[in-house]
VOMAR-767925 format. One line per field, with one value per residue (C-alpha): residue in three letters; chain; x, y, z. Coordinates in nm, 4 decimals. Layout:
! VOMAR-767925
resn	(ala	...)
chain	(A	...)
u	(X	...)
v	(Y	...)
w	(Z	...)
! end
This chain:
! VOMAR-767925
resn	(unk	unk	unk	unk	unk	unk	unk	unk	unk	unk	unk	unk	unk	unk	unk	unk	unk	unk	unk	unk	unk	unk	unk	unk	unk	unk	unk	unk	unk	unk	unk	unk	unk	unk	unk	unk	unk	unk	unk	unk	unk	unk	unk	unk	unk	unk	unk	unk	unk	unk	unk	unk	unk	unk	unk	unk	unk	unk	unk	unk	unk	unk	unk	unk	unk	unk	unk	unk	unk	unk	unk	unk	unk	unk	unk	unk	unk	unk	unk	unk	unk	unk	unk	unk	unk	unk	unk	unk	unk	unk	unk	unk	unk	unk	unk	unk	unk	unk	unk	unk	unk	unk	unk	unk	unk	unk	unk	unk	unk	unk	unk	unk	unk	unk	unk	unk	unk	unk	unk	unk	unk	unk	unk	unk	unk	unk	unk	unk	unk	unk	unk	unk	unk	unk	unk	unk	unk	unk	unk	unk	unk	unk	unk	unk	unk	unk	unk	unk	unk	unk	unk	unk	unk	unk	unk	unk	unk	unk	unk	unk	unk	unk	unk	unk	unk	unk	unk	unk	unk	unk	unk	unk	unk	unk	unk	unk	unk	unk	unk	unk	unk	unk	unk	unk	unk	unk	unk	unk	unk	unk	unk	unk	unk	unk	unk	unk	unk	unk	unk	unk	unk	unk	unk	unk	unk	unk	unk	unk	unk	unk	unk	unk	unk	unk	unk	unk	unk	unk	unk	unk	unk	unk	unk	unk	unk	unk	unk	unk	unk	unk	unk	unk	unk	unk	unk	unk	unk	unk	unk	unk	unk	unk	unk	unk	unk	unk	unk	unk	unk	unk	unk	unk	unk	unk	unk	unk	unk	unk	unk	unk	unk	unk	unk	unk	unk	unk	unk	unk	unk	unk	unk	unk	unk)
chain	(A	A	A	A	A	A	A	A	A	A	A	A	A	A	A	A	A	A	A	A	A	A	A	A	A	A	A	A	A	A	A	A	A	A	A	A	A	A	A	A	A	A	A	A	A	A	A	A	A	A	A	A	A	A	A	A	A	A	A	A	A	A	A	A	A	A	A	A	A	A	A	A	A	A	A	A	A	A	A	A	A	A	A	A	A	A	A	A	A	A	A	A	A	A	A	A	A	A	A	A	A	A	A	A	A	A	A	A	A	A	A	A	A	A	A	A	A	A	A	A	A	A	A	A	A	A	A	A	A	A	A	A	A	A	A	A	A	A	A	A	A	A	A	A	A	A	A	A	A	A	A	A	A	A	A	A	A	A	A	A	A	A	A	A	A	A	A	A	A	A	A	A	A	A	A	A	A	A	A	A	A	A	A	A	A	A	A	A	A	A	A	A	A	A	A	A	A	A	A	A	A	A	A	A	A	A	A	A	A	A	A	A	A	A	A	A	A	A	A	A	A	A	A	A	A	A	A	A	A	A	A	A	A	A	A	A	A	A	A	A	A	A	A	A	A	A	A	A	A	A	A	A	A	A	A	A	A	A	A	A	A	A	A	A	A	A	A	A	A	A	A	A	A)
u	(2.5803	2.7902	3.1581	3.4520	3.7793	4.0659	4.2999	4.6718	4.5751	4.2450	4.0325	3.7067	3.4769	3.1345	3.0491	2.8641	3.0463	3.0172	3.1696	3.1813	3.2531	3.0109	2.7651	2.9946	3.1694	2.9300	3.0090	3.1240	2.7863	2.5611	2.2622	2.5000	2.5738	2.2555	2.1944	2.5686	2.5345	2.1706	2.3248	2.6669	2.4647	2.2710	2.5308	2.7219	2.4479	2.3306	2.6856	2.8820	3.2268	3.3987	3.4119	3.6146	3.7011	3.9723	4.1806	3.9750	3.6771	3.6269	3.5380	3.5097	3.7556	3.6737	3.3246	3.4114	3.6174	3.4026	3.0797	3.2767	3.4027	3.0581	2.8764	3.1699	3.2232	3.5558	3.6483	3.4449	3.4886	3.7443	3.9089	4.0407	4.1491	4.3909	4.6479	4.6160	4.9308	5.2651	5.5762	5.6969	5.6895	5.3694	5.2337	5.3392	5.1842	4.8349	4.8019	4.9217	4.6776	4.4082	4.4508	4.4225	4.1178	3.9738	4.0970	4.2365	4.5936	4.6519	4.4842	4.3425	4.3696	4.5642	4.5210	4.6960	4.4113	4.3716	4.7324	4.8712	5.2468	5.1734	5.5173	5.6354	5.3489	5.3888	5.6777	5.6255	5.2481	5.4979	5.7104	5.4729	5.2849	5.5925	5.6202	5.2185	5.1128	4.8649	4.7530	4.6887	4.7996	4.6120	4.5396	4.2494	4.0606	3.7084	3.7656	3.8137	4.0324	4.3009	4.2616	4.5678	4.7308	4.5742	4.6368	5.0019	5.0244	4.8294	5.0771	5.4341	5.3439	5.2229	4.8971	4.6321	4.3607	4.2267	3.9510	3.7692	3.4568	3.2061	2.8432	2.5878	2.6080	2.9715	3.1272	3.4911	3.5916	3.4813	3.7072	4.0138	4.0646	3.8798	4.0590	4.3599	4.3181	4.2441	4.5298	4.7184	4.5812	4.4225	4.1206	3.8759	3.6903	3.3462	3.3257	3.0524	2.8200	2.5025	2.6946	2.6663	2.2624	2.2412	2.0943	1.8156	1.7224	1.6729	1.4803	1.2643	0.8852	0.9370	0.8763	1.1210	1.1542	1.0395	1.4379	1.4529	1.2398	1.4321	1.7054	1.5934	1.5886	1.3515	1.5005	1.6303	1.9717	1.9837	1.9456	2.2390	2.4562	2.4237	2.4726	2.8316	2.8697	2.7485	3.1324	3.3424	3.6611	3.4355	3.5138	3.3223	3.0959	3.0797	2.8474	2.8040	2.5222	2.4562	2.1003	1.9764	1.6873	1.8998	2.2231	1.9716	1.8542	2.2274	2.3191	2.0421	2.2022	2.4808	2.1999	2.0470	2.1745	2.3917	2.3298	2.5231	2.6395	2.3156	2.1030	2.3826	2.3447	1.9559	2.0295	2.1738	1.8957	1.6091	1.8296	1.8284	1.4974)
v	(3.6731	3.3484	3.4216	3.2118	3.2074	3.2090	2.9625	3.1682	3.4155	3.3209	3.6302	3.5484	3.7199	3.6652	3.3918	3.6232	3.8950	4.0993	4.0576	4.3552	4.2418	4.3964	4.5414	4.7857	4.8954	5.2044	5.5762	5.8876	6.0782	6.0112	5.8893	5.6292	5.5148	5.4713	5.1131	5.0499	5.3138	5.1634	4.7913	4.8490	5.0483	4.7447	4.5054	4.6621	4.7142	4.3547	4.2899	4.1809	4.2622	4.1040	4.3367	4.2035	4.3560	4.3698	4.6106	4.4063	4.5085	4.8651	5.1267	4.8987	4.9873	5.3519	5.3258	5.0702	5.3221	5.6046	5.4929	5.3261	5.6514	5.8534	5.5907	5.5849	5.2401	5.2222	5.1026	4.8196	4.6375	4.3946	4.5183	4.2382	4.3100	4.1583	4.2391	4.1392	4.2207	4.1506	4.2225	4.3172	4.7437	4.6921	4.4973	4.7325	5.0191	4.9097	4.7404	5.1027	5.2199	4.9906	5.1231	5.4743	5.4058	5.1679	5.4272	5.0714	5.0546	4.8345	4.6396	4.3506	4.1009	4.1154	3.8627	3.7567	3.7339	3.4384	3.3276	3.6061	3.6534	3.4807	3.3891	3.7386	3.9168	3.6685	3.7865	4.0997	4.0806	3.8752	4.1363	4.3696	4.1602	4.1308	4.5490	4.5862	4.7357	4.4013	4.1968	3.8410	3.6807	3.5274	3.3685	3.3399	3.1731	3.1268	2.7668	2.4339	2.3788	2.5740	2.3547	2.1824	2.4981	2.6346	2.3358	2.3209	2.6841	2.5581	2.3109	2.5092	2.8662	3.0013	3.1420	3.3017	3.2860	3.0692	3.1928	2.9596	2.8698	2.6178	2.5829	2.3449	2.2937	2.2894	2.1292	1.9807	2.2479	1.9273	1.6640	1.8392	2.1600	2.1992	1.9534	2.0767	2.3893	2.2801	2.0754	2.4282	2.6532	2.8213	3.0698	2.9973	3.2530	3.1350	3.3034	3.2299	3.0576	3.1009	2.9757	3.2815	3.2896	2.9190	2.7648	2.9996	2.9105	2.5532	2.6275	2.8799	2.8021	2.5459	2.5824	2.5482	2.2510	2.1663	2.1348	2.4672	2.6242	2.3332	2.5115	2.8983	2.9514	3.2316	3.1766	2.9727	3.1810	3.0823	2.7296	2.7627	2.9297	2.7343	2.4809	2.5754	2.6607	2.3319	2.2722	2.3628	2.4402	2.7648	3.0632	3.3095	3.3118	3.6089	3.6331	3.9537	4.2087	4.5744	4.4840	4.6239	4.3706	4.0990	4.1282	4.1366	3.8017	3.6651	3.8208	3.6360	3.2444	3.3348	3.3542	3.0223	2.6385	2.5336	2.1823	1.8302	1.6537	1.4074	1.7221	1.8610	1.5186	1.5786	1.9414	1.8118	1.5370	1.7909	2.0545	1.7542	1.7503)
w	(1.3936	1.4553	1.4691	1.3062	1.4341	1.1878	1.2563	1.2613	1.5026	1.6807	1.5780	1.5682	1.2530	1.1671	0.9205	0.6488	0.4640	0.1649	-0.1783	-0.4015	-0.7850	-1.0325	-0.7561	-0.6202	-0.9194	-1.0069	-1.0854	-0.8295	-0.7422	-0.4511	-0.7023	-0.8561	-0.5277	-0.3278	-0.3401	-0.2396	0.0735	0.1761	0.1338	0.3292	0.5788	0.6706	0.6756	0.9454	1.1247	1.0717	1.2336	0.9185	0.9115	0.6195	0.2779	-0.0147	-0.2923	-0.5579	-0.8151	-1.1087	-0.9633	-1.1344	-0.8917	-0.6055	-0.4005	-0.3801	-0.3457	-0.0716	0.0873	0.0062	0.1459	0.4320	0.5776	0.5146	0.7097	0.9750	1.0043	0.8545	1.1838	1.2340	0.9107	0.7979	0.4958	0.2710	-0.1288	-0.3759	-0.5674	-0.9368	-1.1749	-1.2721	-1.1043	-0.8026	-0.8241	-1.0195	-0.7320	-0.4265	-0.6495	-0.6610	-0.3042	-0.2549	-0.4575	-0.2805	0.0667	-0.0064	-0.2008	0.0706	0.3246	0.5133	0.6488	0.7697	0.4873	0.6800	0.4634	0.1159	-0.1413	-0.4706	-0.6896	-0.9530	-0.8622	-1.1050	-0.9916	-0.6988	-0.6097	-0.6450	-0.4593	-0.2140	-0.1000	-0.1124	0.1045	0.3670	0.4110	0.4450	0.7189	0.9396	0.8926	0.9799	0.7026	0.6251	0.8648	0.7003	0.3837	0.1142	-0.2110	-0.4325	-0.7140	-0.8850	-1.0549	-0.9376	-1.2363	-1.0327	-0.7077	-0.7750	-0.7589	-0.4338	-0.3024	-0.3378	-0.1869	0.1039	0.1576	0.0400	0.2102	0.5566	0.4053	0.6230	0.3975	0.0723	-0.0972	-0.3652	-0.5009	-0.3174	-0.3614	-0.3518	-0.7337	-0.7078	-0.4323	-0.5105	-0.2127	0.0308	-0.1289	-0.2447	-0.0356	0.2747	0.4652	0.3448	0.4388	0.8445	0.8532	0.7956	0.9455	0.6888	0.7000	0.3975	0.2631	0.0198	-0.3137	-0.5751	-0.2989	-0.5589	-0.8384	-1.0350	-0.9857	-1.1246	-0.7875	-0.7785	-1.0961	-0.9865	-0.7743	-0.9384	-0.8300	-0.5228	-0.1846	0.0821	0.2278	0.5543	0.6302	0.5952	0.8525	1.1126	1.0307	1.0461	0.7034	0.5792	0.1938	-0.0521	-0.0223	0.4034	0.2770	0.0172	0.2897	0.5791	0.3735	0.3260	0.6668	0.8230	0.6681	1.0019	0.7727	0.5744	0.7549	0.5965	0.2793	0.0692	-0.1758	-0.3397	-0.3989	-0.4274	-0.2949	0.0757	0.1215	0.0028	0.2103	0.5180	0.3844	0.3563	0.7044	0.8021	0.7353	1.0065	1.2717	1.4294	1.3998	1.1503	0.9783	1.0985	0.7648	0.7650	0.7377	0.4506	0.2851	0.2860	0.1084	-0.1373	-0.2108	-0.1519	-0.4256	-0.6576	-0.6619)
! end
């Protein structure tokens, strides 16, 4: 698995992690949770490291943390959540809340999610850094209408992380934020890299392209992820799933050569159609 430094501390981690919304949020028993167990099994085994989830994501967290311990590789993962309310108290109660549940403190990386409160939580996630109980900051979003935003965070606050949304069928992330995000240092983290499903509809029926096999892709999801990280400012994609074979298949796009921007350009032609 190719590695990734993030720039504000030089730890390197690998380049495909795991996103947890909807697939992970499932009920208590073993039966409800075998997909989950099989599918975080094989990701840490496939040497991904990366696990995000969030306080909006139903039972996430817990099943995160749950299945985490069992398999005893609590250890070996990189934690990262968000916090997602208002106010200060209410804030420091549920990234309280999170780490017990994800069985993770330090938190590795705590995020305000959506921009809710961000000011406030801000603050408080600072603090908190500078007393070890997290170990990066960060801020996140799921539409480009709040690139603006992100942007002026990037710029105004000493952020670890930004995580956005950038895929082939969606990618503003190159001309407004990436850049951005080099110039300071910040770690970006991929969310929504299939667009919500969309790109595999568009290509529903077609072969891959010969492209893809220059490049080690086995799938039409390699091809959508190395796409995004032939971009040298993505740190880590994390698309999500609750699927064994298919986080194998996304482990498998951080393996192998990466595309130049001439090949990227040609993606994007070839996804066109």
């Amino acid at each position: 698995m190719l590695e990734r430094p993030i720039p504000s501390s030089g730890e390197n981690i690998p380049i495909v992690g795991l996103g947890t919304w909807q697939a992970f949020d499932v009920g208590p028993s073993p039966a409800d949770r075998t997909n989950q167990r099989e599918t975080l099994r094989r990701f840490a085994e496939g040497g991904g490291r990366v696990v995000d989830a969030s306080p909006m994501y139903g039972r996430a967290e817990r099943v995160v943390g749950d299945l985490a311990g069992e398999l005893g590789v609590a250890g070996d993962l990189f934690m990262a959540t968000k916090v997602w309310t208002e106010g200060r108290q209410a804030g420091v109660d549920q990234m309280e809340t999170s780490m017990r549940l994800m069985r993770a403190r330090p938190m590795d990386l705590m995020q305000v999610h959506n921009l809710v409160d961000v000011e406030t939580h801000l603050a408080t996630i600072r603090e908190w850094k500078a007393e070890g109980i997290v170990r990066y900051v960060g801020i996140t979003h799921y539409q480009v209408r709040a690139f603006h935003r992100l942007e002026e965070l990037i710029r105004s606050h000493d952020l670890d992380f930004v995580q956005l949304n950038y895929s082939m069928a969606t990618p503003d992330a190159e001309r407004r934020l990436l850049g951005v995000a080099a110039d300071h240092g910040t770690a970006v983290l991929v969310n929504r890299p299939y667009e919500g499903g969309s790109l595999f509809r568009a290509v529903r029926g077609r072969d891959l392209p010969p492209l893809a096999a220059d490049l080690g892709c086995a799938s039409w999801g390699q091809f959508f992820l190395k796409y995004l990280l032939g971009a040298p400012e993505v740190t880590c994609v994390i698309p999500g799933t609750d699927d064994p074979e298919h986080v194998l298949d996304n482990l498998g796009a951080g393996r192998g050569r990466l595309p130049d921007e001439a090949e990227r350009r040609r993606m994007i032609e070839i996804l066109a159609g």
